[in-house]
C-alpha positions in Angstrom: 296.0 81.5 -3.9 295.5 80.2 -0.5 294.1 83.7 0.5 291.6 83.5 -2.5 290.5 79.9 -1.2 289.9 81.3 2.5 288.1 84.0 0.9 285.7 81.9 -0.9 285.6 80.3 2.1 284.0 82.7 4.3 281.6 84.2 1.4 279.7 80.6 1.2 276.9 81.1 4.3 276.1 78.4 6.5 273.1 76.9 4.2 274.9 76.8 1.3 277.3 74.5 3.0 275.1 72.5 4.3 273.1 71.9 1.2 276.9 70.8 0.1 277.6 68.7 2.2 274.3 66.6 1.0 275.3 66.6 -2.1 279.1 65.3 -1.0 276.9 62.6 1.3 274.8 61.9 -1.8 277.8 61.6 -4.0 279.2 59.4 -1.7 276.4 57.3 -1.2 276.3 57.2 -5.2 280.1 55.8 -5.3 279.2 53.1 -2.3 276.1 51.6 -4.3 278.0 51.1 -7.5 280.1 48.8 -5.8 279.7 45.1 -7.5 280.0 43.6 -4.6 276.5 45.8 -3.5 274.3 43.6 -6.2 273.5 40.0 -6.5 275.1 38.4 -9.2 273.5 39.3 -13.0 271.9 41.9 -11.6 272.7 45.4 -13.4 271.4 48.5 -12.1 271.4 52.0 -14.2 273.4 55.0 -13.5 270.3 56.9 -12.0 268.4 54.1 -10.6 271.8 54.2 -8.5 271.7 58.4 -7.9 267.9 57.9 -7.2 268.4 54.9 -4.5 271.3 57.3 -3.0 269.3 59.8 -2.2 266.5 58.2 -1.4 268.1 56.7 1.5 270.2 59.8 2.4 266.8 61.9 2.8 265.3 58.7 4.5 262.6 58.5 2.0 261.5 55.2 1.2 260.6 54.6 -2.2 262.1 53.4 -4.7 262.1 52.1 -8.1 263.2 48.5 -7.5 262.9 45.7 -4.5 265.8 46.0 -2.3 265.1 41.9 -1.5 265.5 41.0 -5.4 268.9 43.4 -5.7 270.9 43.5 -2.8 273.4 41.0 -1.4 274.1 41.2 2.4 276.2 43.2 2.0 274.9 45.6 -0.2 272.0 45.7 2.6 274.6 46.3 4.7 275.7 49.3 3.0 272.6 50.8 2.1 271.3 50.6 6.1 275.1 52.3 6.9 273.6 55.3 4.4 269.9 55.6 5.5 272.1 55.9 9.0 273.8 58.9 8.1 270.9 60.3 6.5 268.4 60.1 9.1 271.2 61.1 11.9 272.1 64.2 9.7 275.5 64.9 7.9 277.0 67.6 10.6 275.8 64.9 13.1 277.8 62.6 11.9 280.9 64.5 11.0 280.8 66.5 14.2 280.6 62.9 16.7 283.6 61.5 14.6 285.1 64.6 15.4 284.2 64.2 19.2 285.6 60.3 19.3 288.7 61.7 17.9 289.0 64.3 21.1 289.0 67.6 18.8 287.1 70.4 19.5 284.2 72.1 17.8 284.9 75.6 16.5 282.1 78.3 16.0 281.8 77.5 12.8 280.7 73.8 13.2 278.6 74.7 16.2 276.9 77.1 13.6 276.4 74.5 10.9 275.1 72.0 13.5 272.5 74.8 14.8 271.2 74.8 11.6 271.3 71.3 10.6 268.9 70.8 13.3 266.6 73.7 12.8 267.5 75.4 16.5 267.8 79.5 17.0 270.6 79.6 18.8 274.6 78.0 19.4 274.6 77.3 23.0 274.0 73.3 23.8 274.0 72.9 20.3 277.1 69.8 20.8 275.8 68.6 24.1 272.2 67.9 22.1 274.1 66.4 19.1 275.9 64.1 21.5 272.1 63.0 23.1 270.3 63.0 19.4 273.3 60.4 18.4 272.7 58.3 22.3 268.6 57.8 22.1 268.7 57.0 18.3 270.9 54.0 18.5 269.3 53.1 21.9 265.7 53.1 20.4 267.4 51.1 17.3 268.7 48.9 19.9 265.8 48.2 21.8 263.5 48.0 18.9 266.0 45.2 17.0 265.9 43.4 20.3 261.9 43.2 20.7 261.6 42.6 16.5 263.7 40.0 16.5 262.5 37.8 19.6 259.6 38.2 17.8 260.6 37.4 14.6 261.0 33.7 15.1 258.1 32.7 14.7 257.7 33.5 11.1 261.6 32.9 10.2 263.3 29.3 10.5 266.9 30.5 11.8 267.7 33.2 14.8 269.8 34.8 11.8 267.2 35.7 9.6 265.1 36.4 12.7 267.7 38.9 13.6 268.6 40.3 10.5 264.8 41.2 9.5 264.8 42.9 12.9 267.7 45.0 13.1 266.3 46.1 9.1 262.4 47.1 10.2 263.9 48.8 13.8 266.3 50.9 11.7 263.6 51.3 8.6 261.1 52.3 11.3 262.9 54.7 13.8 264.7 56.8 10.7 261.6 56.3 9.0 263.5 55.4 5.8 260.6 53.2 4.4 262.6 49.9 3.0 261.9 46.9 4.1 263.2 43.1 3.5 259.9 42.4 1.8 258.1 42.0 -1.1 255.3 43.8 0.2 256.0 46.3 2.8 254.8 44.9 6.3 251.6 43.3 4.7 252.7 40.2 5.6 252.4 41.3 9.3 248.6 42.9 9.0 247.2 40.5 11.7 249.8 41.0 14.1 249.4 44.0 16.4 252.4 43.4 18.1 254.9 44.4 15.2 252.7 46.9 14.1 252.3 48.8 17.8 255.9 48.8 18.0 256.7 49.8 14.4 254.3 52.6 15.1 256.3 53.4 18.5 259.9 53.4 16.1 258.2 56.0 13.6 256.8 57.9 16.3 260.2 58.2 18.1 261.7 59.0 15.1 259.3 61.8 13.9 258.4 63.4 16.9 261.3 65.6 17.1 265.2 64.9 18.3 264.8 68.2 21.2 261.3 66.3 22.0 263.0 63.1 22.8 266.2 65.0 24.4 263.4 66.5 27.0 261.3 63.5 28.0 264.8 62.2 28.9 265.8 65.0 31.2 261.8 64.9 32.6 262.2 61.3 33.0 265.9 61.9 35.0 264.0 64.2 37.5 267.6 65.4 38.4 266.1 68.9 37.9 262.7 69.4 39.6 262.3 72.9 38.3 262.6 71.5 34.6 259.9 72.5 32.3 258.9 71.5 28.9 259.7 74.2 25.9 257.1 75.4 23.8 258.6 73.6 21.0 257.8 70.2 22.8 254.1 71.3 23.6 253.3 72.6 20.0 254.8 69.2 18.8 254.4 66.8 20.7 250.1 68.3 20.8 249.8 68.8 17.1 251.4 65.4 16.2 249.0 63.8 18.5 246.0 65.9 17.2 247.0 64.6 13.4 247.2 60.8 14.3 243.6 61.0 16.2 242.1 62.9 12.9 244.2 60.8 10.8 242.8 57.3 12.3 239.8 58.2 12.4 239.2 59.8 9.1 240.8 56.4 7.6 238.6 54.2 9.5 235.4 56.0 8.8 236.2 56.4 4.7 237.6 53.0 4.3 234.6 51.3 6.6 233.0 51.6 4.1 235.3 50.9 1.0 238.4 48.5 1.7 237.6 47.9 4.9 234.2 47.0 4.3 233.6 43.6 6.0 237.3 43.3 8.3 236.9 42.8 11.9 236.5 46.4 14.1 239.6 45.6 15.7 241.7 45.3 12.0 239.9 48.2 10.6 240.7 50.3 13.8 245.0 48.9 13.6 245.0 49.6 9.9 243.7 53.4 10.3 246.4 53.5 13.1 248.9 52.4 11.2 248.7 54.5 8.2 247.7 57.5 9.8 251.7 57.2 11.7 253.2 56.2 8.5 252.0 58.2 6.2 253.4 61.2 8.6 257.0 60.2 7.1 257.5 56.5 8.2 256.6 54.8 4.3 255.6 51.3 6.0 252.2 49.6 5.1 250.3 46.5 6.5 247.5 47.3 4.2 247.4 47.1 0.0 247.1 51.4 -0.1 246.0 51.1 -3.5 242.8 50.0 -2.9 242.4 52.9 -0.8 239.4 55.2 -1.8 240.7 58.7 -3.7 239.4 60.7 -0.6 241.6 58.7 1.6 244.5 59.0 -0.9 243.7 63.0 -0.8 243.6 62.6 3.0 246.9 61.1 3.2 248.5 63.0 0.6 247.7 66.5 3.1 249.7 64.2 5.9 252.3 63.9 3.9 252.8 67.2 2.7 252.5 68.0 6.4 255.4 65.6 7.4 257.2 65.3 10.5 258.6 67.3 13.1 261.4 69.7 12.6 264.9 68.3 13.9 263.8 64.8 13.6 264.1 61.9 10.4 261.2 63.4 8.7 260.4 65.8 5.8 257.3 68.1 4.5 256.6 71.5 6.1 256.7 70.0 9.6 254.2 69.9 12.6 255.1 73.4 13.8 254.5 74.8 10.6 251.6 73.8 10.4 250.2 74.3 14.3 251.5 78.0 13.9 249.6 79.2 10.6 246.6 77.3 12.0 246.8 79.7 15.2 247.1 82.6 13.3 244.5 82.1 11.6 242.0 81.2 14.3 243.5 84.3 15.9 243.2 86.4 13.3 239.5 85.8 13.0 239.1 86.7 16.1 240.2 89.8 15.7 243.8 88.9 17.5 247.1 89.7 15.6 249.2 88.1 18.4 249.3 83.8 18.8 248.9 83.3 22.9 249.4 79.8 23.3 250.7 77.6 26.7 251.1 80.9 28.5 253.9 82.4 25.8 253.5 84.2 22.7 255.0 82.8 19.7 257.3 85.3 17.6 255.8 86.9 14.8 259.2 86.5 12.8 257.8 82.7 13.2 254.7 83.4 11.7 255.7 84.8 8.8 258.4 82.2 8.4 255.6 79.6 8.2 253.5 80.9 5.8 256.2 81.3 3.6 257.4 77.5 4.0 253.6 76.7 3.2 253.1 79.0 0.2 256.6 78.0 -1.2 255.6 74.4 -0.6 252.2 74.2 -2.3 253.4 76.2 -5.3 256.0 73.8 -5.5 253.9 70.8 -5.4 251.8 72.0 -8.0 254.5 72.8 -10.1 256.1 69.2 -9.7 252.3 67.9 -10.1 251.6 69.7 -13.6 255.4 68.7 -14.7 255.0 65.2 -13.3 251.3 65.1 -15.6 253.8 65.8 -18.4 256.6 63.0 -18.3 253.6 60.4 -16.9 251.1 61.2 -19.0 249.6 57.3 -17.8 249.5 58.0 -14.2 246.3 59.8 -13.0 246.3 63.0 -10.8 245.6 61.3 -7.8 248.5 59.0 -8.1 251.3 61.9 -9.1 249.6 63.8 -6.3 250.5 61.5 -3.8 254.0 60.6 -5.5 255.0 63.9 -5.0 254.0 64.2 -1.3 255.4 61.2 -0.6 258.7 62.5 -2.0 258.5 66.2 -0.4 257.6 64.2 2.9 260.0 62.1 2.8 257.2 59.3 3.3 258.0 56.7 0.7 254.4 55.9 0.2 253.1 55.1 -3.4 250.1 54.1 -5.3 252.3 52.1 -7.8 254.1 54.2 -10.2 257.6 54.9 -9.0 259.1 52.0 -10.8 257.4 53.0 -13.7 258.9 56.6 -13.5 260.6 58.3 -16.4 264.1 59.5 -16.5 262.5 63.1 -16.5 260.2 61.8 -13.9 262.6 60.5 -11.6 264.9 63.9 -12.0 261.5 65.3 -10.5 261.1 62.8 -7.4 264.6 63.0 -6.8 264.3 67.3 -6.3 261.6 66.8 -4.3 263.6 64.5 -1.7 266.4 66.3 -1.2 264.4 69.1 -0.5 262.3 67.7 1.7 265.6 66.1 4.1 267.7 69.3 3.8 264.3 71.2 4.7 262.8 74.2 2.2 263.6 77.5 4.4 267.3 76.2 4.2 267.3 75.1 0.8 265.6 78.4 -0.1 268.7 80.4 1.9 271.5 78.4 0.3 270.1 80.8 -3.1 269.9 83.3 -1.9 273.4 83.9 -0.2 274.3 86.4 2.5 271.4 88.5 3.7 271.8 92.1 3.3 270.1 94.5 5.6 268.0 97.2 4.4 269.6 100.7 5.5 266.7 102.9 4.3 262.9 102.3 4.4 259.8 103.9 1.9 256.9 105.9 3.7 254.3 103.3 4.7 251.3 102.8 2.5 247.5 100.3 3.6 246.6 98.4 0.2 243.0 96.5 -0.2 243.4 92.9 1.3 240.5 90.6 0.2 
């Protein structure tokens, strides 16, 4: 028996154990949120409203399908930031520094399952950057709950709620989880510039990429004055910044003339800001988004699907992804099969890797979008659009119909989340199983292309 157990064992691949351990975290996450103690008093909450506020918060998504404020008792909010924790810090992360503060040591096997949880190519470094991803999260966290809740006093009576409002939007913000302790997202904060700069900062820092953050530190150390930033970095940290400049200012141009019509320069140009950070995966809003014009839903819907950075809080095809299949195809038009870029040349194993996460993606999208059509037949096309971006980006943005959601319809959301956290090149390889190398090849044959 036991030799039938290790067995099995070793025939499960690393993605189909990670995708497992999700599913323990979710399960988990389940049990802790039907605690009674976890809801106010009178207040009963359905099996899968329960399984769909689980994994929301364990793939750091933001939405949800009732108001945390109106359910929650302290320490159900407790709880709930203790989950969106472990979701946005990853579950080998987690497992693997419990491990550490134990004094064990980290096999192969868990060095493997790490690598992979955080989207790098190879094993060496792999604990040494798990122990640094788990450091700058709680010190950005720490600093951010700091700066919020000084702040924070001058709209709460008592240093307590003060504090407690900013420990929730530093967390909410950094893992880009979306939640907030109000009614209305961070509307009630539109005129202030100073909680929206640094929420934006948090989300930024959150989505940019964990290896980003891990290399600004060692620039910023100058202990080694040969160090140089990895190609990685450049291709994120360039194409993030290229999305939040078209971002802002396709918001701010579209809405100038729609919802923004008649707002101060100065609002108009914060609000574009704003949304064009958080609708990369952060889920916060200063502004009503539902009076946004359909373009700028559209608009925002394509930042969504685009998502974050790989290795970091967020979801969607990620930054790279995107950058790469952009290059090829400026490239390729100009006549150039190979993507130079920073003075290296990007792998073509990397190309082809990204245009299957897009094609994948958008097929899967419009499948969830005619399905969704079905089981919310009163929700328009813009709004299940923008639903299921939200949820494959792990935003947490929404034009207004997630509480409205069908069973069916939820089922749908609640795909789409998970495989937006556990990312889709992983989820696809936890189907697949071991790969299997070809040992013979066919003669070689051109086909018509276009």
């Amino acid at each position: 028996m036991a030799k039938l157990i290790t067995k099995r064992k070793h025939t499960i691949t690393p993605f189909q154990l990670i995708v497992t351990f999700y599913f323990m975290a979710i399960a988990i996450s389940f049990l802790l949120l039907r605690i009674p103690a976890v809801y106010k008093e009178g207040i009963e909450v359905s099996y899968i409203d329960t399984l769909f506020t689980a994994i929301s918060a364990i793939s750091v998504t933001g939405l949800s399908v009732f108001n945390i404020v109106d359910v929650f008792t302290p320490f159900g909010i407790i709880v709930f930031l203790f989950i969106i924790q472990i979701g946005a810090i990853g579950i080998m992360s987690i497992g693997t520094f419990i491990w550490i503060l134990f004094g064990r040591k980290i096999g192969m096997r868990g060095r493997q399952l790490i690598m992979i949880d955080h989207n790098q190519y190879n094993l060496s470094g792999v604990v040494h950057l798990l122990k640094e991803i788990v450091k700058i999260l709680f010190v950005i966290e720490f600093i951010g709950a700091l700066v919020l809740s000084v702040h924070f006093l001058r709209y709460y009576d008592s240093f307590g709620e003060a504090l407690k409002h900013g420990i929730f939007t530093s967390i909410s913000a950094t893992t880009n989880a979306g939640f907030t302790l109000t009614y209305n997202s961070l509307q009630p904060f539109s005129a202030d510039y100073f909680v929206q700069f640094v929420v934006m900062i948090l989300i930024v820092l959150g989505a940019i990429g964990f290896p980003v953050l891990v290399e600004i530190k060692k620039y910023l150390s100058r202990k080694d004055r040969s160090f140089r930033f990895s190609l990685f970095t450049k291709i994120t940290t360039t194409t993030y910044g290229i999305l939040f400049l078209v971002g802002a200012i396709t918001i701010y141009l579209v809405e100038s003339f729609q919802s923004f019509k008649g707002m101060p320069w100065h609002e108009k140009l914060f609000a574009s800001m704003f949304h064009a950070v958080s609708a990369r995966s952060g889920g916060l809003a200063t502004y009503d988004i539902s009076s946004f014009n359909e373009a700028t839903d559209i608009f925002l819907s394509l930042l969504m699907f685009i998502g974050a950075s790989p290795s970091s809080v967020g979801g969607g095809i990620r930054t790279t992804t995107f950058a790469v299949a952009i290059l090829f195809l400026i490239n390729f038009a100009n006549g150039r099969h190979e993507i130079q870029v920073f003075g290296r040349e990007i792998h073509m194993t990397d190309v082809y890797r990204s245009f299957v996460v897009i094609i994948l993606a958008s097929f899967m999208v419009l499948f969830a979008t005619m399905l969704l059509l079905i089981t919310e037949p009163y929700a328009s096309v813009n709004q299940v659009i923008f639903e299921i971006t939200s949820a494959f980006g792990t935003c947490g943005l929404s034009l207004g119909i997630t509480e409205n959601l069908s069973p069916a319809g939820k089922i749908i959301i609640m795909i789409l989340m998970f495989i937006g956290r556990v990312g889709l090149l992983s989820f696809l390889f936890s189907l697949g199983g071991k790969a299997n190398k070809t040992n013979f090849h066919y003669p070689k044959e051109r086909v018509i292309i276009g």
